[in-house]
C-alpha positions in Angstrom: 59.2 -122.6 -61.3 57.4 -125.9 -60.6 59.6 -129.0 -61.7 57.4 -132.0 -60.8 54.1 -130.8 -62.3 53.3 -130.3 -66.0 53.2 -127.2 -67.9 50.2 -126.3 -70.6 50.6 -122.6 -70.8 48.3 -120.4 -73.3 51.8 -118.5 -74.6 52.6 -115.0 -75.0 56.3 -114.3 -75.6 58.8 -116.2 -73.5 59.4 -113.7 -71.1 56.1 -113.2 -70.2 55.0 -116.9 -70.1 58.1 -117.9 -67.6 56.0 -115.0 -65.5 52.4 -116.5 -66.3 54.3 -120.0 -64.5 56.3 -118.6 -62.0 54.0 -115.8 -60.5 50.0 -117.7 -61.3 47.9 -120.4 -60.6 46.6 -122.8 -63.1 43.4 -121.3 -64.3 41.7 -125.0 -64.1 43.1 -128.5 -64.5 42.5 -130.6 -68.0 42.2 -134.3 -69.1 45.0 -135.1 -71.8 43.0 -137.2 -73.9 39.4 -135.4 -73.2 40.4 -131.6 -73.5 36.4 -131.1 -71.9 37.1 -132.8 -69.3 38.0 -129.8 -66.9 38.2 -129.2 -62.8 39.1 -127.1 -60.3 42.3 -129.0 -58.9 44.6 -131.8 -59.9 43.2 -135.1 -60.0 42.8 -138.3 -62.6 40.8 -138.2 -66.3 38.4 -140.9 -66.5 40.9 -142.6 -68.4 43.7 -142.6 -65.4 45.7 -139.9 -66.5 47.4 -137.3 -64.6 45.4 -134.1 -65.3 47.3 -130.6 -66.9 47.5 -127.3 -65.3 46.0 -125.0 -67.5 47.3 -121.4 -67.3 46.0 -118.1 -68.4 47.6 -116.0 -71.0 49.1 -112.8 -70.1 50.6 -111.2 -73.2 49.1 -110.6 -76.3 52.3 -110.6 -78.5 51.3 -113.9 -79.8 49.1 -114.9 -82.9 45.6 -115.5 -81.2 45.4 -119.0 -80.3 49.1 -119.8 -79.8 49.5 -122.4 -76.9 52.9 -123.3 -74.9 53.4 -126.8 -73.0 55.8 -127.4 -71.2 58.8 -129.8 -71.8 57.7 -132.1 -69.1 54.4 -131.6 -71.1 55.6 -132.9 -74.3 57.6 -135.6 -73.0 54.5 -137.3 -71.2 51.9 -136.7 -74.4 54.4 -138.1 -76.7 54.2 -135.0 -79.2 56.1 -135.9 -82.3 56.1 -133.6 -85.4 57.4 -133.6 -88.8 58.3 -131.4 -92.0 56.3 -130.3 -94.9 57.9 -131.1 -97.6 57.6 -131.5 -101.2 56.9 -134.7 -102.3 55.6 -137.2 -105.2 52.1 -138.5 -103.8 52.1 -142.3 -103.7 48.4 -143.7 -105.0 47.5 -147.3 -104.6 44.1 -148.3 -106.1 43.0 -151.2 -104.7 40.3 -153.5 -105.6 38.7 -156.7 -106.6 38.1 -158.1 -110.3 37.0 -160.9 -112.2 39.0 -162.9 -114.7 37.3 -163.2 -118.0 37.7 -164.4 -122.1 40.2 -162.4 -124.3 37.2 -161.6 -126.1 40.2 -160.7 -129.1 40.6 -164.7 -128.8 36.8 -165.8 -128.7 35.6 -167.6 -131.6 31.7 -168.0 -132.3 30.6 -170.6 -134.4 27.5 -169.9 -136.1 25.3 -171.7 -138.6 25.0 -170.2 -142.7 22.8 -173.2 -143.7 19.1 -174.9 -142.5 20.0 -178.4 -141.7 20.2 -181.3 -139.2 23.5 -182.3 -137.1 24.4 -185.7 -137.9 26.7 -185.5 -135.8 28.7 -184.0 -132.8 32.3 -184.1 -131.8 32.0 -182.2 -128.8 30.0 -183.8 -125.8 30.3 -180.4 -123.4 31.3 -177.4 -122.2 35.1 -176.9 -121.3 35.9 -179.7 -123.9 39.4 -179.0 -125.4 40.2 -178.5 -129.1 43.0 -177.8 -131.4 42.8 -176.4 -134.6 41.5 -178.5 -137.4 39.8 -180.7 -134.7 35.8 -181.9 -136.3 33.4 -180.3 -134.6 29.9 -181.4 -135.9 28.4 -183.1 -139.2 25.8 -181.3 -141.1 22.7 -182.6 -143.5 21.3 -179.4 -145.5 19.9 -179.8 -148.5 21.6 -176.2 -149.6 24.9 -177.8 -148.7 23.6 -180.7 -151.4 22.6 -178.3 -154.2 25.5 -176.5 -153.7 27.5 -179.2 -154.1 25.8 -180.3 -157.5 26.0 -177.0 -159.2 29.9 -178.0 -158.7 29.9 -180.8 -160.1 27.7 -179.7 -163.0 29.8 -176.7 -164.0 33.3 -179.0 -163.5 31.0 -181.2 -166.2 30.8 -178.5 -168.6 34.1 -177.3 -167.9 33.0 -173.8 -168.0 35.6 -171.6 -165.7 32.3 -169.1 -165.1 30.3 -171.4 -163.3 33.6 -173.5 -161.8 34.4 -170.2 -159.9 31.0 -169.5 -158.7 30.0 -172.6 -157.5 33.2 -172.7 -155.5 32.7 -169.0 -153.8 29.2 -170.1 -153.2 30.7 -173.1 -151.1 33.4 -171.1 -149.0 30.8 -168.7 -148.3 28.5 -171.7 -146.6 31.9 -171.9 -144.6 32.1 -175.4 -146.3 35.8 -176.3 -145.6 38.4 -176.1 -148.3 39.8 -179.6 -148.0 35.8 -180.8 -149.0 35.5 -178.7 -151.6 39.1 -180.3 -153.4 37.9 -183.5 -152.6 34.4 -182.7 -154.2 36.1 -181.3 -157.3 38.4 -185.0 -157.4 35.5 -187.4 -156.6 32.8 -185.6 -158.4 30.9 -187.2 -155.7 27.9 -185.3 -153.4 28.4 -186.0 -150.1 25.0 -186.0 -148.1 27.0 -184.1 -144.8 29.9 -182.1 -144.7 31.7 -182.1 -141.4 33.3 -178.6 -139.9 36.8 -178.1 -137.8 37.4 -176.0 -135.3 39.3 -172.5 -136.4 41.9 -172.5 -133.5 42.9 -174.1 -130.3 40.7 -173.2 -126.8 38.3 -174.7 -125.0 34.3 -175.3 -126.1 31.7 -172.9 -124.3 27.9 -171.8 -125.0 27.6 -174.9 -126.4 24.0 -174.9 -127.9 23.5 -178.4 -130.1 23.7 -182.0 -129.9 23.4 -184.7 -132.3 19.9 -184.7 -133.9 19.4 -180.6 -133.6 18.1 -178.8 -136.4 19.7 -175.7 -137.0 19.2 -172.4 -138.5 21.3 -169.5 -139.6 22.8 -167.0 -137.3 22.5 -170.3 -135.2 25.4 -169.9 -132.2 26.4 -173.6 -132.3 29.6 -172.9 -129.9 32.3 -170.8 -129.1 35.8 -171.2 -128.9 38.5 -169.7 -126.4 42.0 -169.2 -126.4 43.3 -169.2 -123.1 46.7 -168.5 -123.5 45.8 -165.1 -122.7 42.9 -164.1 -120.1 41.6 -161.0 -119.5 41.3 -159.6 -115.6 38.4 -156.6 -115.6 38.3 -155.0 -112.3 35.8 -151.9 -111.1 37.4 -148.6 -109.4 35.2 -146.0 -107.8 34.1 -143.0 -109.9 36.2 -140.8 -107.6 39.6 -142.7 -108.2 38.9 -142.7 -111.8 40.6 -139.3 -112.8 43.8 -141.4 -111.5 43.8 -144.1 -114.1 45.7 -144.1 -117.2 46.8 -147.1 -119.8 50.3 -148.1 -118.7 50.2 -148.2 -115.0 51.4 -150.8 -113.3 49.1 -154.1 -111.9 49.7 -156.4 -109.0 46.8 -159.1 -108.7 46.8 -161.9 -106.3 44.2 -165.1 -106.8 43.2 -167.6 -103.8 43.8 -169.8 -106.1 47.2 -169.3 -106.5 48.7 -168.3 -102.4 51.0 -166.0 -102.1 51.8 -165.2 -106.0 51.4 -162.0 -107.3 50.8 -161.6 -111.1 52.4 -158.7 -112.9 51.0 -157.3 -115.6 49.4 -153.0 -116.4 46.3 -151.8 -117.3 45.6 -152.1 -121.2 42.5 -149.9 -121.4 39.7 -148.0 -119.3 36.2 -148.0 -120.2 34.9 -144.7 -121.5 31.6 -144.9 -119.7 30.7 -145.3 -116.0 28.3 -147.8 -114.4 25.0 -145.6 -113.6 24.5 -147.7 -111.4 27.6 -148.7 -109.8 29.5 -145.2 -110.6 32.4 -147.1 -111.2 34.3 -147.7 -114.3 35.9 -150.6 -115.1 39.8 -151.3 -116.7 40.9 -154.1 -118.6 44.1 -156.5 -117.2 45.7 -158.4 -119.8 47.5 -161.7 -118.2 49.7 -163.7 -119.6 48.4 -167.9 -119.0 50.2 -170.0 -121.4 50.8 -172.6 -118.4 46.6 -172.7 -118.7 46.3 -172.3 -114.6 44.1 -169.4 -114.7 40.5 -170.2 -115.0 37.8 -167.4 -116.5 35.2 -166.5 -113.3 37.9 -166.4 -111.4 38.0 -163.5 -108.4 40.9 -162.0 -107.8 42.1 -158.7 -105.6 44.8 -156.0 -107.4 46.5 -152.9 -106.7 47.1 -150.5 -109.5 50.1 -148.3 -108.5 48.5 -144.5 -109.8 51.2 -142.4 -108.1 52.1 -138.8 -109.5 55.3 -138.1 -111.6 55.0 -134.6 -109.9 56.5 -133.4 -106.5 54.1 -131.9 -104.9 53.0 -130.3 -100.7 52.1 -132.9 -98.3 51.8 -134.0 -94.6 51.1 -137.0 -93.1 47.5 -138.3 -93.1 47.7 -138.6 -89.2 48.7 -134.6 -88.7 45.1 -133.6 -90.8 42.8 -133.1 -88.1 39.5 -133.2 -90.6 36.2 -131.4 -89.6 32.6 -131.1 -91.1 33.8 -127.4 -92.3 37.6 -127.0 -91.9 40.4 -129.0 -92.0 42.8 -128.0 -89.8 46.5 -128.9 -89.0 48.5 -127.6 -85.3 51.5 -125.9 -86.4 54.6 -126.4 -84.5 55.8 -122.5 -83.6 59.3 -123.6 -82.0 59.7 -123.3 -77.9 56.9 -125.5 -76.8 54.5 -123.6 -78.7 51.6 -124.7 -80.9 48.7 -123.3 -83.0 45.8 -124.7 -85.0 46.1 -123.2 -88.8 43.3 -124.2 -91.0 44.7 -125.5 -94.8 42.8 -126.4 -97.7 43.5 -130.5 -99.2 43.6 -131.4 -102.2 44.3 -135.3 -103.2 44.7 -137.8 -100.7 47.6 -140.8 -100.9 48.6 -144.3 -99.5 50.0 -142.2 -96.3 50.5 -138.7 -97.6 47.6 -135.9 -98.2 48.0 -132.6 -100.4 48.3 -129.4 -98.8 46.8 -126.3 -101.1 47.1 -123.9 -98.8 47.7 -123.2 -95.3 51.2 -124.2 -95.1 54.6 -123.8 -96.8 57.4 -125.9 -96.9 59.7 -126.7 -94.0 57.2 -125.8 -91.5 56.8 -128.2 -88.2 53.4 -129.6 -87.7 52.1 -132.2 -84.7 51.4 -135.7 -85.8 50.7 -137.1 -82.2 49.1 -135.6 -79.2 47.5 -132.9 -81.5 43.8 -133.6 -80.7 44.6 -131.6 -77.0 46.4 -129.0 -78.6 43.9 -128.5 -81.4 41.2 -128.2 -79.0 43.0 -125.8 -76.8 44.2 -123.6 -79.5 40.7 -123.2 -81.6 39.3 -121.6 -78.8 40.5 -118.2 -79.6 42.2 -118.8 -82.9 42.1 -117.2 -85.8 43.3 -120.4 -88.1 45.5 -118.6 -89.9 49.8 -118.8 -89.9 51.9 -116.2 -87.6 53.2 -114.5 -90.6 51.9 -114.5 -94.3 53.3 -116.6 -96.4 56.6 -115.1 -98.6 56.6 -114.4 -102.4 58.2 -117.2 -102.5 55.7 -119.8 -101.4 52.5 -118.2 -102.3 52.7 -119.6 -105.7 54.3 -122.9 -104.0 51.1 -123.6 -102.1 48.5 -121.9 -104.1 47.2 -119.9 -101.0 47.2 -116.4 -102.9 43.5 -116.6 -103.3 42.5 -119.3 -99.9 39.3 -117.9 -98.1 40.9 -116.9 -94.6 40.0 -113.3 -94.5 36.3 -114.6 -94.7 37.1 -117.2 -91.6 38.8 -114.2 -89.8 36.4 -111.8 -89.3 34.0 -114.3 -88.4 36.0 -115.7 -85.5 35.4 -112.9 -83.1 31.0 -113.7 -83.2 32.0 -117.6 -83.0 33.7 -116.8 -80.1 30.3 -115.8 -78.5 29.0 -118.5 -79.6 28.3 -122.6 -77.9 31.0 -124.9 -79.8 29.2 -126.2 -82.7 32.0 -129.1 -82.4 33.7 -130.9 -79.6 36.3 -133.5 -78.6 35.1 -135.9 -76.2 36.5 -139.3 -75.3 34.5 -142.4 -75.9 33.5 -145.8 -76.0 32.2 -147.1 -79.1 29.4 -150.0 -78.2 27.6 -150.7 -81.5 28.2 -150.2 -85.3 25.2 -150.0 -87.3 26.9 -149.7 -91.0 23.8 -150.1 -93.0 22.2 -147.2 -90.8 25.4 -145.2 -90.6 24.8 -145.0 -86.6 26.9 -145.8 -84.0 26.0 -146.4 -80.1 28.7 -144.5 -77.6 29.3 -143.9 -73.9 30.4 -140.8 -73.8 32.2 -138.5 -70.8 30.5 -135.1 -70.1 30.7 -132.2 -72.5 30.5 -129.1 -70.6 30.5 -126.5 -73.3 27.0 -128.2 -74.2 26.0 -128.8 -70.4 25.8 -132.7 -71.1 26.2 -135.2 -68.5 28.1 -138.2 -69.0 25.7 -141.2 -71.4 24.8 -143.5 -73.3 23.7 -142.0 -77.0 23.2 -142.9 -80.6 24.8 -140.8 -83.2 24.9 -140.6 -86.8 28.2 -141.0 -88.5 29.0 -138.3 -91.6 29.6 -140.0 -94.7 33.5 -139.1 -95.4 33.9 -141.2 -91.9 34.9 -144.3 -92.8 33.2 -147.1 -90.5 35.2 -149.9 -90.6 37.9 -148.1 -88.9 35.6 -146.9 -85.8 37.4 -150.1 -82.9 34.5 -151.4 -80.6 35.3 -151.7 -77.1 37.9 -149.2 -77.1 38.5 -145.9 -75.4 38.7 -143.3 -78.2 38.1 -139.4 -79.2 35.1 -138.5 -81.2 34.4 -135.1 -82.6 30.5 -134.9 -82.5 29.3 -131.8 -84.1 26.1 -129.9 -83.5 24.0 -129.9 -87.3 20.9 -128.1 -85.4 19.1 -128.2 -82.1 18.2 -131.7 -82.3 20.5 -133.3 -84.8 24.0 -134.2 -83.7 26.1 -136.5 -85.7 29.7 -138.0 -85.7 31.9 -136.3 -88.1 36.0 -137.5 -87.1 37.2 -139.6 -84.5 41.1 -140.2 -83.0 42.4 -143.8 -82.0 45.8 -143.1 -80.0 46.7 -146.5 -80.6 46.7 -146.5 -84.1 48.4 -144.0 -84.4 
């Protein structure tokens, strides 16, 4: 049995794999990082690896598509795997917001009479006030017969008239301390002056001395800032994880490196139509007054499940345009691709639906190679169905497999409709959803190595694609003429 060289093995049972090694030639030689990349005799990848001995398979006591490495094998890709397990999936919505009014603290002063300002208090916007501060003067001729029919009823001492003339006078908002001092003096005043209701600041300010005004008139409004609201926008598809309650971290350039604690205190019922987003409501407490409204600030709203439920890393979900797919660690150096069925995805976790069960080994690094190797001829389904037990633990009673199965044997026949090929990525178009590669050859297709633009599917998130760096993309063949980018694998961010 060889010792220096590395082992990738397409396995049968052990017995008959230590033959396949000890008694065969490698079948062809293959890149590690560029499972197309294939020839006749050991060499270098275009990236400067060593390339793997690939060997046939000699049993069939396997599932279809079961794969051995060797140790040495293992070792030099740097295969790591880890458990499925039950687990509560941790959510983190993040996303920007404005800071706004406590509309439940927003006074708007309007005016009830027709009249002229005499005079104002207030010279502009952001002008601070405290209750019982004057605001404005007011000549109005209804604010002078008003005050008369007062004073005429208080002359006939008739309680009728006394009480009416006085509910006529609140209801012109005329303040209570004028209307005592009217019914003292017995004196018309030709203005009446007006305070403000609480303490805030002055904004919409809409008069100056001289205006005339009417009513339904907004004059000015009135904030309280000792508590300022924070309304923030979440995506339509993270909305079915809100709820009132959850916790809120915002952070403010204004205020570096502090993070304001507060929880979400209500969710719109409606969504944007055009935005598709819906929009929560942060309540934050700013008696010290150092939060201004406009402000922009970023938060995270902590949306994680009370409920254990299947997961696996993100980095072990090798996605597709079709099927998600995972490579399942069989024990003994050997691997196979299993399709599962996702459900929601977390901060580093996914949920598995079906596909898997708990305690099973799967490949978090180095899987690309192994994935690519074992889809040739598998049948994306587990060694063994899935006990009593864990049917009902990972719901895959009912999962479409059987459908998948009987349609591998006439995909077999078939060109790869997707491949793994390493790459270069040149230029990101984001607007366009393009990107501009140099790509290594793809023999299953019969391309050369080139220069090509590609369109990127949509769940691919751009950002993420490193220019200038040697990476594998999955390109996957939508018709004849149509090709488009649909997954790609960055080693080292992994």
């Amino acid at each position: 049995m060889p010792s220096d060289n590395s082992l990738f093995i397409a396995s049968a049972s052990e017995e008959a794999s230590s033959v396949a090694v000890g008694k065969h030639a490698p079948l062809y030689w293959v890149a590690p990082m560029d499972p197309n990349y294939r020839r006749d005799k050991p060499g270098k990848s275009p990236m400067g690896m060593d390339l793997i001995p690939f060997y046939g398979d000699d049993a069939q006591q396997n599932s279809p598509g079961t794969v051995a490495i060797s140790p040495e094998v293992v070792n030099n890709l740097g295969v790591r795997t880890t458990l499925v397990k039950d687990s509560v999936l941790q959510q983190t919505i993040s996303t920007v917001g404005y800071l706004q009014y406590n509309s439940d603290r927003l006074i708007h002063i309007h005016a009830r009479v027709n009249g002229w300002v005499e005079k104002s208090f207030i010279t502009a916007n952001g002008d601070a006030v405290a209750k019982g501060d004057p605001l404005y003067d007011v000549y109005s001729p209804e604010l002078v017969n008003a005050q008369e029919e007062l004073i005429f009823a208080l002359n006939q001492k008739d309680t009728g008239l006394i009480s009416a003339a006085e509910e006529r006078l609140r209801s012109l908002q005329v303040p209570e301390t004028f209307i005592s001092q009217l019914k003292r003096q017995r004196k018309v005043s030709q203005t009446v002056r007006f305070f403000a209701p609480q303490n805030g600041v002055v904004d919409n300010l809409g008069v100056r001395e001289g205006f005339y005004i009417t009513p339904g008139m907004t004059l000015m409004s009135i904030a309280d800032l000792n508590e300022i609201w924070l309304e923030a926008e979440v995506f339509e598809r993270q909305a079915h994880l809100l709820n009132v309650g959850q916790k809120v971290e915002a952070r403010t350039d204004f205020l570096p490196g502090e993070v304001l604690q507060s929880e979400v205190s209500f969710i719109y019922p409606t969504i944007d139509e055009k935005t598709r987003t819906v929009r929560v409501r942060v309540r934050l407490d700013n008696r010290d007054l150092r939060l201004k409204p406009n402000m922009f600030a970023h938060l995270t709203i902590d949306a994680k499940e009370h409920q254990s439920t299947l997961v696996i890393p993100k980095q072990a979900l090798i996605r597709g345009a079709k099927q998600d797919r995972v490579v399942l660690a069989l024990g003994e150096g050997k691997f196979k691709s299993i399709a599962v069925t996702t459900g929601r995805y977390g901060d580093d976790d996914v949920e598995i639906l079906s596909g898997l069960k708990r305690g099973d080994q799967v490949v978090t690094s180095a899987q690309f190679l192994l994935d690519s190797e074992s889809s040739k001829s598998s049948d994306f389904l587990r060694m063994a169905p899935l006990s009593d037990d864990s049917a009902d633990m990972d719901h895959s009673a009912h999962s479409p497999m059987s459908a998948e199965t009987e349609m591998s044997d006439s995909k077999a026949l078939e060109p790869a409709k997707n491949v793994w090929v390493a790459a270069r990525i040149n230029r990101v178009d984001l607007p366009a959803r393009k990107v501009n590669v140099d790509h290594s050859a793809i023999p299953d297709w019969k391309w050369p190595k080139m220069t090509m633009d590609f369109t990127v599917a949509e769940w691919v998130e751009m950002s993420e694609l490193p220019i200038g760096k040697n990476i594998q993309l999955e390109i996957t063949k939508e018709s004849s003429t149509k090709f488009s980018v649909t997954d790609f694998y960055d080693a080292d961010a992994q």
